[in-house]
C-alpha positions as CSV (number, residue, x, y, z in Angstrom):
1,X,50.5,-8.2,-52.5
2,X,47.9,-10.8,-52.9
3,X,47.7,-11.6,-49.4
4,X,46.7,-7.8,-49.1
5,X,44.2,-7.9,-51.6
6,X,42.5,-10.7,-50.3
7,X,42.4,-9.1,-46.8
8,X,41.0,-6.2,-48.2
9,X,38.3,-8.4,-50.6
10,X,37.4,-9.9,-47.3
11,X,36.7,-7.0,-45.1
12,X,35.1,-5.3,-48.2
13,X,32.5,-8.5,-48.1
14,X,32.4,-8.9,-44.5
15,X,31.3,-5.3,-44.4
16,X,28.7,-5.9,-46.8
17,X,26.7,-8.7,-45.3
18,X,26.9,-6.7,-41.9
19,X,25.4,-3.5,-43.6
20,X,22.5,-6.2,-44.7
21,X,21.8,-7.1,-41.2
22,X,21.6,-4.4,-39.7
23,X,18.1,-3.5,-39.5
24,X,18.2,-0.3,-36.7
25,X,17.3,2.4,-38.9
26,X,14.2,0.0,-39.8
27,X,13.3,-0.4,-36.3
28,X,13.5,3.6,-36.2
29,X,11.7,4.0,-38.6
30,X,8.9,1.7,-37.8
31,X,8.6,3.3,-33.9
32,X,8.3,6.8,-35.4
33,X,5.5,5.6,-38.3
34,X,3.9,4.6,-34.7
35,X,4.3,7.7,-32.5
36,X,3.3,9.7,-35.5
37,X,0.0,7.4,-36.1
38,X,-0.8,7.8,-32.6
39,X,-0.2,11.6,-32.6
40,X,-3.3,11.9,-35.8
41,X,-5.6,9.3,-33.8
42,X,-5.3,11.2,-30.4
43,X,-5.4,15.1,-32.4
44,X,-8.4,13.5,-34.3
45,X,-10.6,12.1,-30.7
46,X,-9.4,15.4,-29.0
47,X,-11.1,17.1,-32.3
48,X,-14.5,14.8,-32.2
49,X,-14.9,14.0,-28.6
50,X,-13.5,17.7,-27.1
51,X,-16.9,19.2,-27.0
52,X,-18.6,17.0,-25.4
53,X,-16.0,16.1,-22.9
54,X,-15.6,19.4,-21.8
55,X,-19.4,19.9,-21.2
56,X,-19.4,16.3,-19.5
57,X,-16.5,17.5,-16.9
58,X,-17.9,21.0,-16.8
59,X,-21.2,19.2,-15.6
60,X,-18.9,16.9,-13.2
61,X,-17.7,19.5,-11.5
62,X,-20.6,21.3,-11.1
63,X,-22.2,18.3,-9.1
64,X,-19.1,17.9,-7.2
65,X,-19.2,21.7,-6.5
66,X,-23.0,22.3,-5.4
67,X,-22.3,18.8,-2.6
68,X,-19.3,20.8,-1.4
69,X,-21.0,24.1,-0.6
């Protein structure tokens, strides 16, 4: 009986220190903070800079259209 209980206190701490090592759902966690940061700084340059890219490629390809014909 005390050879069973000591197994069982073993795995039970054994278990524990792995749960403390594992650091996936960190890493998870970290990569989606990213990909969400990255999502709000390219929604917020598409918002700014749209305007005036449009009109710069709308000029573009007027240039490159007029040459053409």
């Amino acid at each position: 009986m005390v050879k069973f209980i000591a197994t069982l206190s073993t795995l039970g701490f054994t278990f524990q220190q792995r749960l403390r090592r594992d650091e996936r759902g960190a890493t998870a966690v970290e990569y989606a903070l990213l990909v969400g940061l990255i999502a709000v700084v390219l929604v917020a340059g598409l918002t700014l800079f749209g305007p005036a890219l449009k009109d710069f490629f709308g000029g573009l390809a007027a240039k490159t259209f007029n040459k053409t014909v």
